[in-house]
C-alpha positions as CSV (number, residue, x, y, z in Angstrom):
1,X,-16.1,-7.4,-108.0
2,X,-17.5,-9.7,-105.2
3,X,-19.7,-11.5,-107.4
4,X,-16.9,-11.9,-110.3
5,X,-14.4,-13.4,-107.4
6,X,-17.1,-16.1,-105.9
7,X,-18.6,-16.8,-109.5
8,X,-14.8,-17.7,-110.5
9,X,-14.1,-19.6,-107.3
10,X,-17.2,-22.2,-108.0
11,X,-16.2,-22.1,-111.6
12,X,-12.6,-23.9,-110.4
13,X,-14.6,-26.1,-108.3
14,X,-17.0,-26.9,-110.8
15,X,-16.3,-25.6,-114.5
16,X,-18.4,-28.5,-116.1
17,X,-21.7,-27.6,-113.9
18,X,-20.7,-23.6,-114.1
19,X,-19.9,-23.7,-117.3
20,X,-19.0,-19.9,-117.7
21,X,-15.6,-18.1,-115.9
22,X,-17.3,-15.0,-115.1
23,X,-21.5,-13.9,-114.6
24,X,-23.8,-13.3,-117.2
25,X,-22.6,-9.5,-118.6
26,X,-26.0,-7.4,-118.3
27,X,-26.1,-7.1,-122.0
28,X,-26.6,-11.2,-122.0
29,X,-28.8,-10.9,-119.0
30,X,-31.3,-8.4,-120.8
31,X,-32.1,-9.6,-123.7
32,X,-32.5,-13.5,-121.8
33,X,-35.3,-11.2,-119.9
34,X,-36.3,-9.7,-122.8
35,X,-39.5,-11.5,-123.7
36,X,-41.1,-10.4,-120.0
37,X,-42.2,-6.8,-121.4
38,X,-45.0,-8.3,-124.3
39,X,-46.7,-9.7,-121.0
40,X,-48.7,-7.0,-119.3
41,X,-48.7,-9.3,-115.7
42,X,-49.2,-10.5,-113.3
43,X,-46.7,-12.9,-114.3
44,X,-45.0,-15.8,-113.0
45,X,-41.0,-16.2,-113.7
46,X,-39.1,-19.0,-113.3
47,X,-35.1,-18.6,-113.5
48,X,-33.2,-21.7,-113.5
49,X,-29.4,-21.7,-112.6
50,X,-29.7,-18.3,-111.0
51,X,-25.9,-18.2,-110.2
52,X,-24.8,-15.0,-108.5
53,X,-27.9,-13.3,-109.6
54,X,-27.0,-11.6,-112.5
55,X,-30.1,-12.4,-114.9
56,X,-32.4,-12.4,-111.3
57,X,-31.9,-8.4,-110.9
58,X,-32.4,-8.0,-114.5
59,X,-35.7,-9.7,-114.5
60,X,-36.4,-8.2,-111.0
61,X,-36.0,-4.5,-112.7
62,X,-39.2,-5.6,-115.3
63,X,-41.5,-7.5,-112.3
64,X,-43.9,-5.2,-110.2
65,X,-45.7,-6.4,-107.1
66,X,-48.1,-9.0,-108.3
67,X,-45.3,-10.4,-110.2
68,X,-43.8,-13.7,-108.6
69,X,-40.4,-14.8,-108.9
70,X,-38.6,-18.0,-108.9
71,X,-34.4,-18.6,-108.7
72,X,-33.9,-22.1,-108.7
73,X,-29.7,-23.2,-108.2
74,X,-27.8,-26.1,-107.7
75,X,-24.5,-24.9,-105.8
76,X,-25.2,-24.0,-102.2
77,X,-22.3,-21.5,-102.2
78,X,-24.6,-19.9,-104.7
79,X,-28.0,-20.3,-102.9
80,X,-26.2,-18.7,-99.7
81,X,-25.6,-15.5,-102.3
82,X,-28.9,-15.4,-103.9
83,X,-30.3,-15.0,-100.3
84,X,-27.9,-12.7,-99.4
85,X,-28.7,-10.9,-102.6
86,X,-32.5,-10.9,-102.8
87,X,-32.3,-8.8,-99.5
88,X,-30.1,-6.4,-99.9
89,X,-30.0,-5.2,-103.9
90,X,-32.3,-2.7,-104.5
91,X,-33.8,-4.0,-107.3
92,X,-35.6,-6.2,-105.2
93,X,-36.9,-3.4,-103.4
94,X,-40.9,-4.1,-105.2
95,X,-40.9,-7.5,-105.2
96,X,-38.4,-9.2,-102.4
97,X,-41.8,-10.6,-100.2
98,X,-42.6,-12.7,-103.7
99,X,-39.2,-14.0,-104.4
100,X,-38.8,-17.7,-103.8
101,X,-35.4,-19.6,-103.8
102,X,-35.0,-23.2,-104.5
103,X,-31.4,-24.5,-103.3
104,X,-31.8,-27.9,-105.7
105,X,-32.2,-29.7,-109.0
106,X,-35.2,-28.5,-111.5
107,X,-36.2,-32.3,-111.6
108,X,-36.8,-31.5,-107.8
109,X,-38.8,-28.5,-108.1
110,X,-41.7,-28.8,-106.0
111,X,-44.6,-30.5,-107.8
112,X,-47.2,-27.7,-106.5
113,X,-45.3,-25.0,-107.7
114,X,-45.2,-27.2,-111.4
115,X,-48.4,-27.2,-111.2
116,X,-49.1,-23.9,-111.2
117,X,-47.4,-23.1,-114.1
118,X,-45.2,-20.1,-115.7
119,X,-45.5,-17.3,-117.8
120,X,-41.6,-17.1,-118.6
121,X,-38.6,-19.7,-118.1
122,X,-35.2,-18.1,-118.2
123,X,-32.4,-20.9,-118.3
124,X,-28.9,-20.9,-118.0
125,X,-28.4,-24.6,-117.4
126,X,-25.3,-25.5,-119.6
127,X,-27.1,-27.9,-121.8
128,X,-24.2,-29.5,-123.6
129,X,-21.9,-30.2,-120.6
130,X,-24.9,-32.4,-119.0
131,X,-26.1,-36.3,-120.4
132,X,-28.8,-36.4,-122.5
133,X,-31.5,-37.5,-120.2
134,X,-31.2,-35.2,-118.0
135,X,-31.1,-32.3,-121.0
136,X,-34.3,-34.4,-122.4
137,X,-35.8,-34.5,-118.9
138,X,-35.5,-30.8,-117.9
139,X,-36.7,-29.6,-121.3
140,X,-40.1,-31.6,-121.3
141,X,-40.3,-30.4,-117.4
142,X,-40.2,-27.0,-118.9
143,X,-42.9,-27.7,-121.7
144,X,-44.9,-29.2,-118.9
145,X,-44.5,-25.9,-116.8
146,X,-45.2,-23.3,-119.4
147,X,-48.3,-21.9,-119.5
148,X,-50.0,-21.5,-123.3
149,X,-48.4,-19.1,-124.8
150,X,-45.1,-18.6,-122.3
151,X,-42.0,-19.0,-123.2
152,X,-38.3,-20.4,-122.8
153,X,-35.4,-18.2,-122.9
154,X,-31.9,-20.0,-122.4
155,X,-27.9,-19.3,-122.8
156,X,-25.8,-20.6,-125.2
157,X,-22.0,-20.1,-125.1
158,X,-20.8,-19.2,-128.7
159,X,-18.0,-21.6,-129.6
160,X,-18.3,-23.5,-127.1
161,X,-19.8,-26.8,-128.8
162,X,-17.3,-26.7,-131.8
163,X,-14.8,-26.9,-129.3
164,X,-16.1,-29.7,-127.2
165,X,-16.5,-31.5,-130.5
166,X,-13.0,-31.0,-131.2
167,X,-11.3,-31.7,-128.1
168,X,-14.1,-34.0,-126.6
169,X,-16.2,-35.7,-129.1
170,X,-18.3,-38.1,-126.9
171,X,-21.4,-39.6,-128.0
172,X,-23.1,-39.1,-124.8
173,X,-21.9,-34.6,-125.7
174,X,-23.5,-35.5,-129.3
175,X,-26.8,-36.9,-127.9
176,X,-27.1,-34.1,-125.4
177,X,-26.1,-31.6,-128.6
178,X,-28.7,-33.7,-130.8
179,X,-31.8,-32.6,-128.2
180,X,-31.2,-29.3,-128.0
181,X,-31.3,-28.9,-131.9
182,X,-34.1,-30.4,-132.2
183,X,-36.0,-28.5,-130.0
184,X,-35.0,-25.4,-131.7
185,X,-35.7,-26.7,-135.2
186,X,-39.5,-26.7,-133.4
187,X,-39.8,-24.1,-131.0
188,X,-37.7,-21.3,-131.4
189,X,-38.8,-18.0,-132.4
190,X,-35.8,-15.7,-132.0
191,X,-32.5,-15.7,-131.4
192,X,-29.5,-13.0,-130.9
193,X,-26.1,-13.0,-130.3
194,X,-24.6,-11.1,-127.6
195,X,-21.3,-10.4,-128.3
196,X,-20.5,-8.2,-124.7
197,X,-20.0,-11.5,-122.7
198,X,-17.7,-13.8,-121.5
199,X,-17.4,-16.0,-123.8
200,X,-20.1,-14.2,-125.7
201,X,-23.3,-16.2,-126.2
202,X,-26.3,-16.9,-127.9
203,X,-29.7,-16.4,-126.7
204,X,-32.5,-18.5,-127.8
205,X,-36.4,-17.9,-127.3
206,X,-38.8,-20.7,-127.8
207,X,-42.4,-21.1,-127.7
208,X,-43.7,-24.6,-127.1
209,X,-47.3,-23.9,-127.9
């Protein structure tokens, strides 16, 4: 109840960069962790707009001590959680000395870590509430990040771009809309709906390779 009250109190502050009232519902948070148990480790994870967490302790529950884990957020209130979360929860319990935090932008992500590159993206960055170059930007950073064969596993809110098109229909939302299509017209792989979320969502899986 903790997390729901401080997800929803960001979400006032912020509902364009948060995106969602309430944390990604486990069911969501699964299967946008799914794709880490056909990779037999040791992996490298990268979570972007880790939130309160709620994906991170799902993908914590499938990482084992060589793993490596990465939770990169925006909103300080959240990166104050995270921390907070990361050493208490439990499910950190085998892997809480290779957890990293980064309180910032992906476009700031340290270039060493870049370099080293990922087995698995998970992404909940609200692609169509953000201008197209920086929804062009972050998707070639994550190309660029992948290692062959890895893969990209992001949120998308069902119902939530017919409405924006209906009550907001900005070029800028179109052009941001337009990139994201396109990249799954190329890459994507699989896709599910998860209906036990709020609002309930769409989860894509793409392959750049």
């Amino acid at each position: 109840m903790n997390e729901i009250k401080h997800f929803f109190k960001q979400y006032r502050k912020n509902a364009k960069a948060v995106s969602a009232v309430s944390p990604t519902s486990s069911f969501a948070a699964r299967e946008m962790a799914s794709e880490m148990i056909r990779h037999p480790g040791p992996r490298r994870v990268l979570e972007v707009g880790s939130g309160t967490g709620s994906i991170s302790t799902q993908i914590a529950r499938l990482l084992g001590p060589e793993d490596e884990l990465w939770l990169c957020e925006y909103n300080s209130k959240f990166v104050d959680f995270l921390h907070q979360r990361v050493a208490t929860d439990r499910r950190f319990d085998g892997i809480r000395p290779n957890v990293h935090i980064f309180g910032g932008s992906i476009l700031d992500f340290p270039v060493e870590e870049r370099e080293k590159g990922f087995d698995f993206i998970v992404s909940s960055l609200p692609f169509n509430s953000f201008p197209p170059d920086f929804v062009d930007s972050v998707i070639n950073l994550y190309q660029e990040m992948l290692n062959p064969d890895g893969s990209l596993s992001y949120i998308e809110y069902v119902g939530g771009r017919t409405l924006k098109k209906i009550f907001k229909p900005t070029p800028e939302r179109a052009a941001s809309n337009a990139i994201t299509e396109r990249a799954k017209s190329r890459y994507e792989f699989r896709k599910k709906v998860v209906v036990r979320n709020l609002p309930p969502a769409w989860i894509h899986h793409l392959r750049f390779e």
